[in-house]
C-alpha positions in Angstrom: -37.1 89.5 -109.2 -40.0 87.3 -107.8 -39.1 87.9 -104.6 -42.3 90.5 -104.5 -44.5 87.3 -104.3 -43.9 86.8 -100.8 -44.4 90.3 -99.7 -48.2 92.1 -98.7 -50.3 93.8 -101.2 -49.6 97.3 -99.1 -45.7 96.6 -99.2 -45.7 96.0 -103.2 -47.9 98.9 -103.8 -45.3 101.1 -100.8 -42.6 100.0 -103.2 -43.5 100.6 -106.7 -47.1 102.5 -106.7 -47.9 101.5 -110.4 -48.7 97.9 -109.1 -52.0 99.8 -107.7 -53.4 100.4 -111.4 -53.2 96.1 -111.7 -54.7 95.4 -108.6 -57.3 97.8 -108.9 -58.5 96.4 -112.4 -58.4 92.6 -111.3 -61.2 94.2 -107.4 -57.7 93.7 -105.8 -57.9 95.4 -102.3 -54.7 96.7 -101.8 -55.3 99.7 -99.3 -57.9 97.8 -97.0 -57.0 94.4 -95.4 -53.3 94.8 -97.7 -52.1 91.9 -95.8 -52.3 89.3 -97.5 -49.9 88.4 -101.0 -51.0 88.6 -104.2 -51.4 84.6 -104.6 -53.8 84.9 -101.7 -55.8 87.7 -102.9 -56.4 85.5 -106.7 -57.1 82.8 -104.5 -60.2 84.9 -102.2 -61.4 86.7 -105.6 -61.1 83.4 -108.1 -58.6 85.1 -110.1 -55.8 84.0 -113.0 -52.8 84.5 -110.6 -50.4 83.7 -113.3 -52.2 86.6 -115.1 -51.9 89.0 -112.3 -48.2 87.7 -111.5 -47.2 88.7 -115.3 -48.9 91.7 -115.2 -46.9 92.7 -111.9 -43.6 91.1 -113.0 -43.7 93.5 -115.7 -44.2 96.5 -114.4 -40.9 95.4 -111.8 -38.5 95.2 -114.7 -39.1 98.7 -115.7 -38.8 100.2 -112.0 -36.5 103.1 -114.0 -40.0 104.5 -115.0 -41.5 104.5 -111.6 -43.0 107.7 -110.5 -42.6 109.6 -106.7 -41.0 107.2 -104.0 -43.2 108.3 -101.4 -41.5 106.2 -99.0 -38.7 108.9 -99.0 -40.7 111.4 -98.5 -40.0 113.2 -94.6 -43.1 112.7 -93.0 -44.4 116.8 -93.1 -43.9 116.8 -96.6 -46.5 113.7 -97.5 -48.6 114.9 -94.9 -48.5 118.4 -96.7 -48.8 116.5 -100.5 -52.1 114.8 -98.8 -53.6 117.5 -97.5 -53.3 119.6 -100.5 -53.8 116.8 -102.9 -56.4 114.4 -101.7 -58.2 116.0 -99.0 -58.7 118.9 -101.6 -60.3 116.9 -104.0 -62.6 115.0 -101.7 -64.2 118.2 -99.7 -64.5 119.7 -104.1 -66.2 116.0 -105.1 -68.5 115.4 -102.7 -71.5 118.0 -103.7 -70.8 117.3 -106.9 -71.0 113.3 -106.5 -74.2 113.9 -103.9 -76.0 116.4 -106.6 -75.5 113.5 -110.0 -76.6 110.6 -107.8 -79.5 112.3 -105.6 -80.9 112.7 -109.2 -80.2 109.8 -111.1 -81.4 108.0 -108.0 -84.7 109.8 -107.9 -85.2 109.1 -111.9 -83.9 105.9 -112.4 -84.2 103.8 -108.8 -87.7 102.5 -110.8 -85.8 100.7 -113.0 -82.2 100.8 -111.3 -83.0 100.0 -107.5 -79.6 99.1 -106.8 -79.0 103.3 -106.9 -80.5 103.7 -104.0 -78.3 101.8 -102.5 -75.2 103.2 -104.2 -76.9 106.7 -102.7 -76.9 105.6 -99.4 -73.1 103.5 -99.1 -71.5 107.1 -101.1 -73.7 109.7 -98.5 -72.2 107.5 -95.3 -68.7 107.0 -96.9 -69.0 111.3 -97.8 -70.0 111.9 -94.2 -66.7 109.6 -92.9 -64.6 111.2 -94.9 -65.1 114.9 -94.1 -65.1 113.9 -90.3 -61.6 112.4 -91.4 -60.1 115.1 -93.4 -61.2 117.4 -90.3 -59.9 115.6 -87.8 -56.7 115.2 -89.3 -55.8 118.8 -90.2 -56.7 119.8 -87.0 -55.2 117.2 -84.9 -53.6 114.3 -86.5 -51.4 115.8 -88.9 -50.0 119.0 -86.7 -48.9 116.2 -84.0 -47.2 114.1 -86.4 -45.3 117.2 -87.7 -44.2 118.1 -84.4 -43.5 114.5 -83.9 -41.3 114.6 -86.9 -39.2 118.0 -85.6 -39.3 117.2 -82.3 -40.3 120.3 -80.8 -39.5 120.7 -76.7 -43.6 120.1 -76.4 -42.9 116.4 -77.4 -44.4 114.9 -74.3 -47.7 116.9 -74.3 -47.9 115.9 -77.5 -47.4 112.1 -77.7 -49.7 111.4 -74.9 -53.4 111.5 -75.9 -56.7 110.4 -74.8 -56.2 107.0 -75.7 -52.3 107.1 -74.3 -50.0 107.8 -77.7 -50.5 108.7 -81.0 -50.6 105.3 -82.1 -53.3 104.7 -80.5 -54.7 107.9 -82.3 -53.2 106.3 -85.8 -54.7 102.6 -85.4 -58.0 103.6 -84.8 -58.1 106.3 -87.9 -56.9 103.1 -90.1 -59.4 101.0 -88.5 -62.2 103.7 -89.7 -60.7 104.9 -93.1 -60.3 100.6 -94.2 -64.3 100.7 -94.0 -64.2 103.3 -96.9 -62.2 101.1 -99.0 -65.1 98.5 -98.3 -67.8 100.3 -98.8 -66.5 101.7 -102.4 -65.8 97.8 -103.5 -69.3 97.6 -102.7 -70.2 100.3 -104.7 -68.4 99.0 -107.3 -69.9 96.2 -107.6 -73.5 97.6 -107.2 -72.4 99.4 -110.2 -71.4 97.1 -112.4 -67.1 98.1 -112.0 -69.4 101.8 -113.0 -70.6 100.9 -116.4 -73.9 102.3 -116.6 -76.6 100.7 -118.2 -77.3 101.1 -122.2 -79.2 103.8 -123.0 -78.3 105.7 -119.4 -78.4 110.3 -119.7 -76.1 112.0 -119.7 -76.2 112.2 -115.8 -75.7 109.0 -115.1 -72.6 108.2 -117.5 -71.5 111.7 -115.1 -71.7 110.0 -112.1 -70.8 106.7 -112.6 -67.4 108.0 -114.0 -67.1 110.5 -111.4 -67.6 108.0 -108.7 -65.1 106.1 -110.3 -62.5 108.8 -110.6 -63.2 109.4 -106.9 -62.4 105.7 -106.1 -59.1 105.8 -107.8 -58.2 108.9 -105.9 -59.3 107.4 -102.2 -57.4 104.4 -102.9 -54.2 106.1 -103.4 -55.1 108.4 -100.4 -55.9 105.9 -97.9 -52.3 104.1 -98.9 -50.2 107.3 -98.3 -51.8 107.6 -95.3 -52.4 103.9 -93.8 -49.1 102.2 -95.8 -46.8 105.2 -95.4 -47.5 108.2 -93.4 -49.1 106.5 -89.8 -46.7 103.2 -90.2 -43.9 106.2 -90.7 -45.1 108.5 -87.7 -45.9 105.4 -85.3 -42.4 104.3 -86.2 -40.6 107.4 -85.4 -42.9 107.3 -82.0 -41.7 104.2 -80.7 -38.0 105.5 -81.4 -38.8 109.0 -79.4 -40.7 107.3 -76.9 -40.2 103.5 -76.4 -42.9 101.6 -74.4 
């Protein structure tokens, strides 16, 4: 059963997704710089790994209760799920997220400087994102469905600006790992997003918002940099090898 030990962060969390609740508690990047295996990670971040190992081990011996296998999943359909799902969610969160901490900041940054800075990492991650989420409806995404069917204009398709879609793929993963980054800084600029006593109403808002919209980007950047572009540049490579 401990055979998981030796495998990546991003192939244990590909394989049973409810390891992503564990790693996320213990600042475990999972999504960003997944390479390395969970000994290594304690080891970086000065963690209990026997603690983290047990926690893990557990939720492995109870893989009957494991939610969607994304991994079989055709590639349309996540892309879909994605789309619908997280890309959604973040175009609907981020006025809401810029209105609670544009005013919390301007209140508080007195007494709580380290809002401004919060402000500034969540406006440049907002900006990223929506570029993303743009980019891949309107390119990214419709090339990796065609890639998927194989449609006759296969050749247009795989050859881009850069050569191939993978090219396309890597560099999207490059960009969207820098989110992950700058939300574990905001995290800990936050405190893991436990306001300070005696913080409004507003505050508590956002800091549990930004929360909630760290969960959901986690699990978004790992369908999309563990699953759907390591899927798509597979299937690339098969169609057209180099």
């Amino acid at each position: 059963m401990e055979t998981f030990l030796n495998k990546s962060l991003s192939a244990i969390v590909a394989d049973d997704y409810r390891t992503a609740a564990v790693f996320q508690r213990y600042g475990i990047a999972f999504c960003c710089k997944g390479t390395s295996t969970i000994q290594e990670a304690c080891e970086t971040r000065k963690l209990d790994f026997a603690e983290v190992k047990k926690e893990v081990l557990a939720i492995y011996a109870n893989k009957e209760t494991t939610g969607a296998d994304y991994t079989s999943w055709p590639l349309p359909l996540l892309a879909d799920y994605i789309e619908k799902k997280h890309h959604r969610y973040v175009i609907g969160k981020i006025p809401v997220l810029n209105a609670y901490l544009g005013f919390i900041t301007t209140v508080h940054k007195a007494q709580h400087p380290e809002l401004q800075e919060i402000y500034t990492f969540f406006t440049e991650s907002a900006a990223a994102l929506q570029r993303h989420t743009k980019e891949q409806e309107a390119t990214l995404f419709p090339s990796i469905r065609k890639l998927f069917h194989a449609g006759a204009d296969m050749q247009t398709m795989a050859a881009s600006a850069s050569g191939t879609l993978q090219n396309l793929i890597e560099a999207m993963m490059s960009e969207q790992e820098q989110e992950g980054e700058r939300f574990m800084k905001i995290a800990e600029l936050s405190n893991q997003y436990r306001p300070p006593a005696g913080a409004c109403p507003t505050y508590k808002a956002a800091f549990a918002t930004l929360q909630e919209f760290e969960k959901d980007l986690h699990t978004h950047i790992h369908l999309e940099n563990n699953i759907l572009f390591p899927g798509a540049m597979e299937q690339e490579k098969q169609l057209f090898p180099h």
